[in-house]
PLY file of the C-alpha trace (Angstrom):
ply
format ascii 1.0
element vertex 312
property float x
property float y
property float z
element edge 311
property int vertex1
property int vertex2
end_header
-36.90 31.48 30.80
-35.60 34.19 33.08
-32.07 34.64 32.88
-30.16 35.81 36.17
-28.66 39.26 36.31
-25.21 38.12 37.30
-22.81 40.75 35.98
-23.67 43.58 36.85
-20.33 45.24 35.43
-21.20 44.22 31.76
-25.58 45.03 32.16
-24.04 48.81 33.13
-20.89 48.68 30.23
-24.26 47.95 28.02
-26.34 50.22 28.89
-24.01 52.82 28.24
-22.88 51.17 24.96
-26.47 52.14 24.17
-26.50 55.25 25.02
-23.84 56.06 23.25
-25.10 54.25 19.87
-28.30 56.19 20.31
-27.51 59.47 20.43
-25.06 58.76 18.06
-28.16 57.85 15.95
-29.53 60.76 17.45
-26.62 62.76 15.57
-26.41 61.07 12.31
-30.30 62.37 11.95
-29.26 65.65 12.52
-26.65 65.64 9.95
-28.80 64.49 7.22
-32.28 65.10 7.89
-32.29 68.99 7.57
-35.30 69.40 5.28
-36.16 65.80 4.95
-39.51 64.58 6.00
-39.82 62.71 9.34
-41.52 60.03 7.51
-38.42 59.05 5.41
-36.26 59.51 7.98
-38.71 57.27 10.18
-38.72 54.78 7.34
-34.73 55.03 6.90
-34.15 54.39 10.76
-37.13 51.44 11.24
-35.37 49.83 8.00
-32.03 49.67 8.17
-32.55 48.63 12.04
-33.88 45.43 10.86
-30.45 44.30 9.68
-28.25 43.79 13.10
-31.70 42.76 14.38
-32.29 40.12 12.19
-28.07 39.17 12.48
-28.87 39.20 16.51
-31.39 37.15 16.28
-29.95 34.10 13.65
-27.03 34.17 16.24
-29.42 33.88 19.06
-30.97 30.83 16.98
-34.73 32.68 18.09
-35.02 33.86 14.21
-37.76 31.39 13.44
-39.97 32.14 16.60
-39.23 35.78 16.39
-42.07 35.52 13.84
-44.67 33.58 15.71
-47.19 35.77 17.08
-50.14 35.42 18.91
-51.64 39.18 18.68
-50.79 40.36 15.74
-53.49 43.72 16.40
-51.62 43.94 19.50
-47.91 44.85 17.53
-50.40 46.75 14.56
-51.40 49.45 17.57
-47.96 49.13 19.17
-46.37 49.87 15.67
-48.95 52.67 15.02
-48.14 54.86 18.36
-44.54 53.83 18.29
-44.19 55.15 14.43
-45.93 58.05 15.15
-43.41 59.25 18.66
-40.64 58.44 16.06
-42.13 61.22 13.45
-42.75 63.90 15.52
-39.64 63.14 17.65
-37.17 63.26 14.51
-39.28 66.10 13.73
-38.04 67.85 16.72
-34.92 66.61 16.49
-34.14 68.26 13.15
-34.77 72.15 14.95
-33.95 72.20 18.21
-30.03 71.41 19.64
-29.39 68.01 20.60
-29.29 68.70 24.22
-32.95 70.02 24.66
-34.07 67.41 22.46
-32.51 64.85 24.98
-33.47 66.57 27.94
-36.73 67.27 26.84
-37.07 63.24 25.91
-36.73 62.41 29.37
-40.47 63.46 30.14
-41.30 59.36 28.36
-40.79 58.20 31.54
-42.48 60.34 33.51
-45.23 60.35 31.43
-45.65 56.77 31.20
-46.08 56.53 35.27
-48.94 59.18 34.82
-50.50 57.17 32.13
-50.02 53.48 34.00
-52.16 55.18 37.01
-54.68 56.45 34.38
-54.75 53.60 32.07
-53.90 50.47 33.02
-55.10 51.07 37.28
-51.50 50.69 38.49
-50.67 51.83 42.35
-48.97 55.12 42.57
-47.84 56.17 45.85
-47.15 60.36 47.13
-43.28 59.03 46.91
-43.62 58.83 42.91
-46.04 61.19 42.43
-44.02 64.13 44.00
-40.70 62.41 42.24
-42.79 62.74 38.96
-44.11 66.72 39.12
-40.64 67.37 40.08
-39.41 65.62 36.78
-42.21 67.70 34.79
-41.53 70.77 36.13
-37.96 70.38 35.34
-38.66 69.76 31.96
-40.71 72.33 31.82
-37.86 74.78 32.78
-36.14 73.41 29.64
-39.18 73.71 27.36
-40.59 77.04 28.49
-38.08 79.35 26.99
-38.84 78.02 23.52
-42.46 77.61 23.92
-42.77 81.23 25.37
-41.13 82.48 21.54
-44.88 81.33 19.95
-45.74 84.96 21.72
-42.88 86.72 20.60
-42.13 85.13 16.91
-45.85 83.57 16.43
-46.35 79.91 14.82
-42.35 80.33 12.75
-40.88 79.52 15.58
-38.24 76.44 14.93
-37.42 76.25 18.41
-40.76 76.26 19.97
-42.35 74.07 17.45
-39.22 71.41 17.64
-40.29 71.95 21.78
-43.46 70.76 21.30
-43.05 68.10 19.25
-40.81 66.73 21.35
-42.99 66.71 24.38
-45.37 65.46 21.89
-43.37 62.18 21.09
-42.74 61.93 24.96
-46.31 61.19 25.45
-46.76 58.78 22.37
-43.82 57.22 23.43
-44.95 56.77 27.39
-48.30 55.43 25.78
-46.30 52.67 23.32
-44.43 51.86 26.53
-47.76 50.75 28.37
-48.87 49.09 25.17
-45.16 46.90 25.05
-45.98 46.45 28.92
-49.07 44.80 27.65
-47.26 42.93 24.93
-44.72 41.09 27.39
-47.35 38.94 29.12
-47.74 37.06 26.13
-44.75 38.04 23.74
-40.68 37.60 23.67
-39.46 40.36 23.51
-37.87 39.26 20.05
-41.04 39.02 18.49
-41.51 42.26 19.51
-38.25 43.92 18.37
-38.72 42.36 15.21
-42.30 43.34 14.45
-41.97 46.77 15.75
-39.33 47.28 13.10
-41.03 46.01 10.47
-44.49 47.53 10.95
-42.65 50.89 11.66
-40.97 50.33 8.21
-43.80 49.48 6.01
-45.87 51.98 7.76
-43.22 54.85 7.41
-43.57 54.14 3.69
-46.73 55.06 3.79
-45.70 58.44 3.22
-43.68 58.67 0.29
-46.77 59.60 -1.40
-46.98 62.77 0.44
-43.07 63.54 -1.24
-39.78 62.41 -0.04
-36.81 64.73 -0.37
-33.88 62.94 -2.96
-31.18 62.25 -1.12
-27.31 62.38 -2.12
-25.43 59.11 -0.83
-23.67 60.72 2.07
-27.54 61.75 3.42
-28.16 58.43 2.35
-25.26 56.99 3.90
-25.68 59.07 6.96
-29.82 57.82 7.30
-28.56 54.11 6.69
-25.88 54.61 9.74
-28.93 55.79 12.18
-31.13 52.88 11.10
-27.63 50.39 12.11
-27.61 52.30 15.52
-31.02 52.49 15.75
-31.23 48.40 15.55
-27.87 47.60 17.31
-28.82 50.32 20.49
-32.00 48.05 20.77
-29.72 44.68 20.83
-27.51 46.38 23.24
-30.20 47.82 25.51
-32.01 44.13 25.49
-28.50 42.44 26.57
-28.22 44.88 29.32
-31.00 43.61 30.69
-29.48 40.38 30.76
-26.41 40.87 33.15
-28.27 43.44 35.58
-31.20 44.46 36.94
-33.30 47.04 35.95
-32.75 49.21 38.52
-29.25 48.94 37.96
-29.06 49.92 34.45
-31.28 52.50 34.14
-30.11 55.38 35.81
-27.47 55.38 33.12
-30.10 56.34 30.34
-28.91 59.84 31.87
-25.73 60.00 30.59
-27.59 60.63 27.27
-27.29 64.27 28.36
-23.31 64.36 28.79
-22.68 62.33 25.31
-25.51 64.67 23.70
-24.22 67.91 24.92
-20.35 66.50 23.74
-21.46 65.77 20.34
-23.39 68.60 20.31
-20.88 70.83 20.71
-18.10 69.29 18.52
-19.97 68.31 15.58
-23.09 70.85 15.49
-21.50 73.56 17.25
-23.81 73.79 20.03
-24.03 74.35 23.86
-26.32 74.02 26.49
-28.50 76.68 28.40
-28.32 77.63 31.70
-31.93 76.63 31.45
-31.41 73.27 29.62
-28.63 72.07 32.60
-30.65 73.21 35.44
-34.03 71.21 33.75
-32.32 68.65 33.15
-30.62 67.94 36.53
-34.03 68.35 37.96
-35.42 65.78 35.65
-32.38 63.34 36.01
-32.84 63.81 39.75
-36.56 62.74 40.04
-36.15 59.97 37.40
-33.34 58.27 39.67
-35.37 59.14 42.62
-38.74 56.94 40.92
-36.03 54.03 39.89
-34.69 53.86 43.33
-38.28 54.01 44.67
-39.05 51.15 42.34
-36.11 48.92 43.29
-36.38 49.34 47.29
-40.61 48.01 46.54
-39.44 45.56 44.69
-37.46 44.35 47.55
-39.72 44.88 49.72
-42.18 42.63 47.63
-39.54 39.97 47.36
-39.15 39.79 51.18
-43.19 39.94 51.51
-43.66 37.11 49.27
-40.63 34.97 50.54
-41.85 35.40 54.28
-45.41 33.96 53.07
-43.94 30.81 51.30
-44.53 27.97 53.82
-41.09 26.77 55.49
-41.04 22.85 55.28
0 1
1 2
2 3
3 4
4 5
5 6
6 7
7 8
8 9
9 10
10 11
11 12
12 13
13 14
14 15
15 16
16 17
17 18
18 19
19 20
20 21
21 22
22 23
23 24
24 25
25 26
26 27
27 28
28 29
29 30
30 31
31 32
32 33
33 34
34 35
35 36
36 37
37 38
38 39
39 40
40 41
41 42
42 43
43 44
44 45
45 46
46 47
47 48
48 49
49 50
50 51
51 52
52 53
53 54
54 55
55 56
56 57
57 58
58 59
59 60
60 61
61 62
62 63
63 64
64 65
65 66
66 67
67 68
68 69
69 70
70 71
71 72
72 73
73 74
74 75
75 76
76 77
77 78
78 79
79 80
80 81
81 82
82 83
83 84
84 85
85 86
86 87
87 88
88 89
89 90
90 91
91 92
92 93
93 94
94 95
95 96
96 97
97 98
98 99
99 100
100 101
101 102
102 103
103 104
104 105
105 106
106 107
107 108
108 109
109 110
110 111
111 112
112 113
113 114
114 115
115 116
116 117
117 118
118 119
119 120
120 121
121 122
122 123
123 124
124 125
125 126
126 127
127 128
128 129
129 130
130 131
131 132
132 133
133 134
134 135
135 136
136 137
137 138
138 139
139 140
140 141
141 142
142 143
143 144
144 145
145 146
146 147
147 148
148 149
149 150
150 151
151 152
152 153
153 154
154 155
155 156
156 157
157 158
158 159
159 160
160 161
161 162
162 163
163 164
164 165
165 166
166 167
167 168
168 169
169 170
170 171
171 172
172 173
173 174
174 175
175 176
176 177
177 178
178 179
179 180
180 181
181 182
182 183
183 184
184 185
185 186
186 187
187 188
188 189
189 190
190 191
191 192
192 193
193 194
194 195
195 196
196 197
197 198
198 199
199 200
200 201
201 202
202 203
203 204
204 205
205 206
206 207
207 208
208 209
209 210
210 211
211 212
212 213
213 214
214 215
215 216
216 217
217 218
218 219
219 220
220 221
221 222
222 223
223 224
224 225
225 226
226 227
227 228
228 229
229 230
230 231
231 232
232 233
233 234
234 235
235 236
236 237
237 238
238 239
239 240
240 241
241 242
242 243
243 244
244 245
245 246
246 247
247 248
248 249
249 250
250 251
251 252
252 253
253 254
254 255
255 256
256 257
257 258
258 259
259 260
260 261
261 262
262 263
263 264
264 265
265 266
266 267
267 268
268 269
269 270
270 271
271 272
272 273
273 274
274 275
275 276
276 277
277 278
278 279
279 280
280 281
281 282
282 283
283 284
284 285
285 286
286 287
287 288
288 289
289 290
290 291
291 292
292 293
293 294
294 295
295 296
296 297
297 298
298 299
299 300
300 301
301 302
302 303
303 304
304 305
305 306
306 307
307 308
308 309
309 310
310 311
């Protein structure tokens, strides 16, 4: 059952609660994964996450259904895409500065309005579709200066290589989203929490054989924290949804960039481009623009299908 969004105050004091707990996250991978492979630090973050999840959900009293499932291949391919934006986005992560990586993240969306036209046949009207080339072209003002150093420095390049697997884990993450979009017509969104984290774990583990890197305990310590915000940013970002609408919330996902580019600076020594700012108000721009375009349909929708209910 639907619960009504009727605090708007606490959805938004959520949302940025998340925010905050996933770039922090965001940060803690930074710290320790220099020179570990993404598919320990994948398996670190998918398996400590279960822990507050599981807590959230015995609280919630929804452990027990949490594991009833319905379509199990369904969470298999969802896990599979999902695990794989993780990789090559904690790949990224690892060489460029936490602001581009951020920025650069915020082509998911986007991406995932292109593929719902493609893929699943959804309606996309000139509004969106200029609101998402803007986005695009504004991450590709942040990208471009790193991609152009694969002419100048050849196939070394950290930065341009971190670029493009970021953009990379933009578009397997925009394709998980339409497969989670799929998921939600027949699955709580508990049971999908919980079995994303677990098949991301056990998959993750996977590669061990290909070598993991032996970690000291404050890497450890540092992976185990990013897993914790990893799991509580999803229990956070799922209660936000609770108290507000989506429309509401969401244009806060933005003020990723602020927190980043703080963190960034104080803890990694780092500052934004001219090029990274300027992107990445474009981007934020069109992304608010497609969430307000979304909200005023969905108005509009709610007014078309209250004027055809018969009056009696």
């Amino acid at each position: 059952m639907a619960v009504a969004a009727t605090n708007p105050l606490r959805g938004i004091l959520m949302k940025i609660a998340s925010v905050t707990v996933f770039v922090g996250m965001q940060a803690s991978i930074k710290l320790a994964g220099s020179g570990m492979p993404s598919g320990q630090i994948t398996f670190y973050r998918s398996a400590f996450a279960i822990v507050p999840i599981l807590v959230y959900l015995a609280l919630r009293g929804e452990l027990r259904s949490a594991f009833q499932t319905s379509n199990p291949l369904g969470h298999l391919k969802r896990g599979l895409i999902g695990v794989a934006a993780m990789g090559v986005g904690f790949y990224g992560l690892v060489l460029l500065p936490l602001p581009d990586a951020i920025a650069i993240g915020y082509a998911m969306p986007l991406l995932a309005v292109v593929f719902a036209a493609l893929f699943l046949g959804e309606t996309v009207r000139a509004y969106r579709w200029t609101a998402v080339f803007v986005g695009l072209v504004g991450v590709m003002i942040i990208s471009w200066p790193k991609l152009t150093l694969f002419s100048q420095q050849g196939f070394g390049s950290t930065a341009a290589t971190g670029a493009l697997a970021v953009l990379l884990s933009a578009g397997l993450g925009a394709a998980a989203m339409l497969q989670v979009r799929q998921l939600v017509q027949e699955e709580k969104t508990a049971t999908i929490v919980l079995f994303f984290s677990l098949t991301a774990s056990l998959l993750s583990a996977v590669t061990w054989f290909f070598g993991w890197q032996v970690l000291s305990w404050e890497a450890l310590g540092l992976m185990a924290l990013a897993g914790f915000f990893g799991g509580l940013g999803q229990i956070l970002l799922t209660e936000s949804y609770r108290h507000a609408d989506v429309s509401t919330v969401a244009p806060f996902e933005y003020t990723s960039i602020i927190l980043g580019s703080v963190i960034a600076y104080l803890l990694f020594d780092e500052v934004p481009t001219l090029t990274t700012l300027v992107g990445a108000a474009i981007v934020v721009g069109a992304g608010i623009f497609i969430i307000y375009r979304e909200h005023r349909l969905g108005l509009e929708r709610r007014a078309a299908r209250k004027a055809a209910t018969p009056q009696g």
